[in-house]
Backbone as JSON Lines, residues from 0, in Angstrom:
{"i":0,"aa":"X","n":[83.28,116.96,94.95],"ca":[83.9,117.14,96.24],"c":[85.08,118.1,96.11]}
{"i":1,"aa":"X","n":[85.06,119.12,96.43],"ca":[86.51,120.29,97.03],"c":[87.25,119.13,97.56]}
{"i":2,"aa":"X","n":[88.59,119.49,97.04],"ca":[89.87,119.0,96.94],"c":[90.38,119.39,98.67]}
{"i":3,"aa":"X","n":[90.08,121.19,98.78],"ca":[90.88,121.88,99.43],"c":[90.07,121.57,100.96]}
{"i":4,"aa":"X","n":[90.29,121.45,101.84],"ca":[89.99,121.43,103.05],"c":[89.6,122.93,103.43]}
{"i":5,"aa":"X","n":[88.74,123.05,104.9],"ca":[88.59,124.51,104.96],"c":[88.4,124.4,106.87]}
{"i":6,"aa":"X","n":[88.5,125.09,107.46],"ca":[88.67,125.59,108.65],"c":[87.87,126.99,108.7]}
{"i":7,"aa":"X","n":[86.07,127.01,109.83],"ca":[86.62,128.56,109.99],"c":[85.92,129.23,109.05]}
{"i":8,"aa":"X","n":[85.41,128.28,107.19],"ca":[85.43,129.18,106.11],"c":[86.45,129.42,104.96]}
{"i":9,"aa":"X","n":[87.89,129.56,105.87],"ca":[89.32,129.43,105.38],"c":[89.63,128.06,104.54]}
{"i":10,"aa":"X","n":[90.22,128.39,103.38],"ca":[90.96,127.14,102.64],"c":[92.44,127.05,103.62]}
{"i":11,"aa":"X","n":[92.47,125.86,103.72],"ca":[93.17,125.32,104.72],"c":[94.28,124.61,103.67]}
{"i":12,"aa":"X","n":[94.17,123.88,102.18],"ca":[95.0,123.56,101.26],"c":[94.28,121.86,101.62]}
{"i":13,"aa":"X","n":[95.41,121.25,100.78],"ca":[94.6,119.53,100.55],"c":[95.41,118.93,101.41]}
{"i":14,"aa":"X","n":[94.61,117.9,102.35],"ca":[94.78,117.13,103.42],"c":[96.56,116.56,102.71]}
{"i":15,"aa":"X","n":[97.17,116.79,103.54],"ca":[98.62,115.89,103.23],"c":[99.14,114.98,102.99]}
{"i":16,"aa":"X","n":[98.03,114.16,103.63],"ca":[98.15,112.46,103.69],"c":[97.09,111.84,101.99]}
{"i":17,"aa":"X","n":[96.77,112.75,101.43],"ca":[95.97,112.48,100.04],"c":[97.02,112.97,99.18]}
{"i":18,"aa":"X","n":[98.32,113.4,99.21],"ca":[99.09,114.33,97.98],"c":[100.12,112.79,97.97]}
{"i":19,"aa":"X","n":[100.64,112.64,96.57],"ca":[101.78,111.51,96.17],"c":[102.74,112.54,96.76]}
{"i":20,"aa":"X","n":[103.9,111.63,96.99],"ca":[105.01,112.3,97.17],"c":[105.57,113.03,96.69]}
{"i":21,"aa":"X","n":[105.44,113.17,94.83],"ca":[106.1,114.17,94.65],"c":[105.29,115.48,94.85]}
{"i":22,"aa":"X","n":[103.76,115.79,95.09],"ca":[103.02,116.75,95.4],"c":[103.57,117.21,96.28]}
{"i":23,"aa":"X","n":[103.51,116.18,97.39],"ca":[103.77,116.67,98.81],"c":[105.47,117.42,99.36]}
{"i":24,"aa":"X","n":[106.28,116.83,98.0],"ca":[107.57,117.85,98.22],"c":[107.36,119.23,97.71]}
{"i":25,"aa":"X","n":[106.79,119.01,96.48],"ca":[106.78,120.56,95.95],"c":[105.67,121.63,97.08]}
{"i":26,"aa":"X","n":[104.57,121.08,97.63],"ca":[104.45,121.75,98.63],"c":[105.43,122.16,99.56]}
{"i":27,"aa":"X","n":[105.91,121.33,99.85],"ca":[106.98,121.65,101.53],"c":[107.99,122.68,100.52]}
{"i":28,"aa":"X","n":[108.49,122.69,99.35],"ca":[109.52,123.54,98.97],"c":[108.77,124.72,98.52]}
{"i":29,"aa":"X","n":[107.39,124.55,98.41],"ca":[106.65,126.21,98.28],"c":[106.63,127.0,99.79]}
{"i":30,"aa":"X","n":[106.41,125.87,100.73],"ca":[105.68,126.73,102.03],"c":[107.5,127.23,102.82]}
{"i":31,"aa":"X","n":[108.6,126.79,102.55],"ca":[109.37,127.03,102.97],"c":[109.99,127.99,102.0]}
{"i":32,"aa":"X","n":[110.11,128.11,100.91],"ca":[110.44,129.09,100.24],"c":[109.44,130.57,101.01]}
{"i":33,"aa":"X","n":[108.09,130.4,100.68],"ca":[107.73,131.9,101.59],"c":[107.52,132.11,103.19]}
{"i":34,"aa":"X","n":[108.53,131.11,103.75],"ca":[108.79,131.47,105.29],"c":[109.17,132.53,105.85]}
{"i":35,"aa":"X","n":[110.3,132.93,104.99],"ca":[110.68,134.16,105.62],"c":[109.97,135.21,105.77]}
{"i":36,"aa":"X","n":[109.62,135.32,104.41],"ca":[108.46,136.65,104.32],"c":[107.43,136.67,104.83]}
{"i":37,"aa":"X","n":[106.81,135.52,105.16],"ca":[105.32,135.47,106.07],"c":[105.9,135.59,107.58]}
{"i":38,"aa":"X","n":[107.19,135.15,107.99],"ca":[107.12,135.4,108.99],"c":[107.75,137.46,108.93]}
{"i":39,"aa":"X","n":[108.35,137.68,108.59],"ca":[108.72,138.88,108.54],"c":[107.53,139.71,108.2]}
{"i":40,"aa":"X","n":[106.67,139.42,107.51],"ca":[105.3,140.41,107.07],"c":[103.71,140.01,106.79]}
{"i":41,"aa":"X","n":[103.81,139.06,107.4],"ca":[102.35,138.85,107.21],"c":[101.68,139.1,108.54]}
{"i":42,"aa":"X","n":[100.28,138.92,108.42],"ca":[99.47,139.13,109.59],"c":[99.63,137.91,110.21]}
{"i":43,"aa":"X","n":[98.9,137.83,111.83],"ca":[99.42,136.93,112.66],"c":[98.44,135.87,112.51]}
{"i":44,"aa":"X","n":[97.23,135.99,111.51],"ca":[96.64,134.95,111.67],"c":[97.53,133.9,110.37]}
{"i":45,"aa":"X","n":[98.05,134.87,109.01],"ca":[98.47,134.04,108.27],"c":[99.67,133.65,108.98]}
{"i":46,"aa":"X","n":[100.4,134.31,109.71],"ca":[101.88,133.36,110.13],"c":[101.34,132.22,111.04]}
{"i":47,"aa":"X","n":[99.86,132.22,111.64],"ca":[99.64,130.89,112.49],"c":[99.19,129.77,111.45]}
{"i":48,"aa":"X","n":[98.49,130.2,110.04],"ca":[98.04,129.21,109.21],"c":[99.37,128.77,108.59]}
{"i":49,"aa":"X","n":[100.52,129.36,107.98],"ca":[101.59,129.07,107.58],"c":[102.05,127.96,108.55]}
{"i":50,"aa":"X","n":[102.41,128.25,109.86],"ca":[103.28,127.59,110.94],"c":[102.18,126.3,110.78]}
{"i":51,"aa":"X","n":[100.76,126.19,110.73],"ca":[99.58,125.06,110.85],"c":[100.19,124.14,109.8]}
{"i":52,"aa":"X","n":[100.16,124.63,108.62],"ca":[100.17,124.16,107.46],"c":[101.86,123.62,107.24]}
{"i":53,"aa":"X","n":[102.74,124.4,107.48],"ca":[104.12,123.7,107.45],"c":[104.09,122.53,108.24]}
{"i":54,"aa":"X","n":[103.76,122.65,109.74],"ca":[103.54,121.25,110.71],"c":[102.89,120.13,110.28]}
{"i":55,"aa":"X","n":[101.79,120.59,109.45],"ca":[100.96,119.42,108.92],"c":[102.3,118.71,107.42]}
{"i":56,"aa":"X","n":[102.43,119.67,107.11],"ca":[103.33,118.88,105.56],"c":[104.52,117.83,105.8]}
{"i":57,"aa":"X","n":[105.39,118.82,106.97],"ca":[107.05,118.12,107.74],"c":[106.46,117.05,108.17]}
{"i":58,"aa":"X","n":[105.08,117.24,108.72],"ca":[104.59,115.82,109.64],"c":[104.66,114.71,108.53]}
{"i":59,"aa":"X","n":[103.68,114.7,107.41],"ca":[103.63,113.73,106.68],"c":[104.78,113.58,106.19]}
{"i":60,"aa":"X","n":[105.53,114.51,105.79],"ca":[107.01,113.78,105.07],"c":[107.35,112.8,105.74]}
{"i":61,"aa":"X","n":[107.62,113.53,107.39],"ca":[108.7,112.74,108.65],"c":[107.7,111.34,108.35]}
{"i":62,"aa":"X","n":[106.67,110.93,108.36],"ca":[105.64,110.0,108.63],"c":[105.89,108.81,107.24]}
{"i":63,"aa":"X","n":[106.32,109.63,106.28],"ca":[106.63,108.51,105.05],"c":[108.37,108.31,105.11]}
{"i":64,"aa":"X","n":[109.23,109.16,105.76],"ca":[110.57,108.8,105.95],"c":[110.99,109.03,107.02]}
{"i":65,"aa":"X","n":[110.9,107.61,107.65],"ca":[111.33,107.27,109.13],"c":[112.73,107.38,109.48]}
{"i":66,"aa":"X","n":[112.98,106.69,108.22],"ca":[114.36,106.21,108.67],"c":[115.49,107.28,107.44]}
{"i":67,"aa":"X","n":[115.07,108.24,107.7],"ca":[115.88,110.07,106.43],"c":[117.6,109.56,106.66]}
{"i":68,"aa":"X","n":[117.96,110.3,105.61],"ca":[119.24,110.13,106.92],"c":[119.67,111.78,107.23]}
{"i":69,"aa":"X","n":[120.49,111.37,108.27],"ca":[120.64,112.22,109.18],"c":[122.36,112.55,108.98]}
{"i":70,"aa":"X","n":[122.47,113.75,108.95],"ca":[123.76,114.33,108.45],"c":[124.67,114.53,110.17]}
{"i":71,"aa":"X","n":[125.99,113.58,110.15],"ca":[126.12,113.74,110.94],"c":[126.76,115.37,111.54]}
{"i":72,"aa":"X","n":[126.6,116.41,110.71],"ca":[126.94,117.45,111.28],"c":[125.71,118.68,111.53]}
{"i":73,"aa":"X","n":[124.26,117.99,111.25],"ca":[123.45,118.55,112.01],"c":[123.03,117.9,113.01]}
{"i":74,"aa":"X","n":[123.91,117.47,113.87],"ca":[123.49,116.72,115.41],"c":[124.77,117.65,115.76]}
{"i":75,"aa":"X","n":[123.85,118.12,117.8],"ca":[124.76,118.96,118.45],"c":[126.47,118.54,118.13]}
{"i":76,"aa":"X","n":[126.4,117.16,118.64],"ca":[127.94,116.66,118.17],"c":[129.14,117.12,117.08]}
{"i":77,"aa":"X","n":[128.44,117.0,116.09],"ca":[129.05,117.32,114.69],"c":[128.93,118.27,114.46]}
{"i":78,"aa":"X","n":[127.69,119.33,114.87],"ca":[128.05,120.59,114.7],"c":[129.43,121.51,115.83]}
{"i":79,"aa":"X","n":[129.98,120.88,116.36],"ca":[130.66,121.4,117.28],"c":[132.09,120.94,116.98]}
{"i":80,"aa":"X","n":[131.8,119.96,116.57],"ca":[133.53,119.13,115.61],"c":[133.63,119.9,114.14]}
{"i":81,"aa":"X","n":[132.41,120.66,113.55],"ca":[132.47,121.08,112.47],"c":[133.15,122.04,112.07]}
{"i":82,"aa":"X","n":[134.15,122.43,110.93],"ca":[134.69,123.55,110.83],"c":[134.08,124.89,110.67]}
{"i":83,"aa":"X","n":[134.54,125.72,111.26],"ca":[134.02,126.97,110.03],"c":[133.75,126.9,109.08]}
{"i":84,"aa":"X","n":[132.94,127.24,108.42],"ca":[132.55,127.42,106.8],"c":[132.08,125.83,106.39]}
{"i":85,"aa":"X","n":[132.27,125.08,106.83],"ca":[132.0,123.45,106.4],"c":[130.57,123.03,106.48]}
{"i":86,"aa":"X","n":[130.11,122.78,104.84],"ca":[129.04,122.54,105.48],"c":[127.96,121.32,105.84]}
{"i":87,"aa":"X","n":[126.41,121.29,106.64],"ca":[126.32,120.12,107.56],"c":[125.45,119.8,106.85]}
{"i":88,"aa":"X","n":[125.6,119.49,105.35],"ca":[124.42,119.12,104.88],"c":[125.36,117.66,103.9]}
{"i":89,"aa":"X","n":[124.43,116.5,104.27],"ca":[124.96,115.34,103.76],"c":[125.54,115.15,102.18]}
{"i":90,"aa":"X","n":[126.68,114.55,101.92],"ca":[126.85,114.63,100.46],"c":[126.01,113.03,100.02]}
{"i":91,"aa":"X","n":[125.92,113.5,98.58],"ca":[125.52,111.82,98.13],"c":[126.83,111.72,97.18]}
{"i":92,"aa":"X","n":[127.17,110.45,97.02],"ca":[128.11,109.91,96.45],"c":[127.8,110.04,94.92]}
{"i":93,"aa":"X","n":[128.97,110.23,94.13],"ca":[129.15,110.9,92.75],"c":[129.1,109.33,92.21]}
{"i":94,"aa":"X","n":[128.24,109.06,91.1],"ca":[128.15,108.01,90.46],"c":[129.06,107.83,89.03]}
């Protein structure tokens, strides 16, 4: 049995909900690492399979962590109390 899913003919990559978690991060940190550039230069069918394929990955993450946490300075709120230069990404506590 092919691993890879296909659409179309097209390898579509492996269903999301079959990858362990740590698969399924190093995906999401591959497909977001070449965001920029697919969106800046690729053809429009690969920037629609990219945008397919990112939605499908964020989905399953969001779907195994309900409850993420949430930095209070990426909510409109906190970004607006936030300083210049400060940034809105949560710290974890130094052990």
């Amino acid at each position: 049995m092919n691993e890879h899913d296909t659409r179309d003919g097209a390898m579509t990559g492996v269903d999301p909900g079959r990858l362990d978690d740590q698969q399924l991060m190093k995906e999401l940190e591959t497909i977001h690492r070449t965001r920029h550039d697919t969106l800046l230069y690729a053809s429009n069918d690969a920037l629609r399979a990219h945008n397919e394929r990112m939605a499908q990955l964020e989905g399953e993450w969001l779907r195994r962590n309900p409850r993420r946490p949430v930095a209070a300075g990426r909510t409109r709120e906190g970004a607006r109390e936030r300083e210049c230069g400060e940034s809105a990404t949560p710290r974890t506590p130094s052990t």
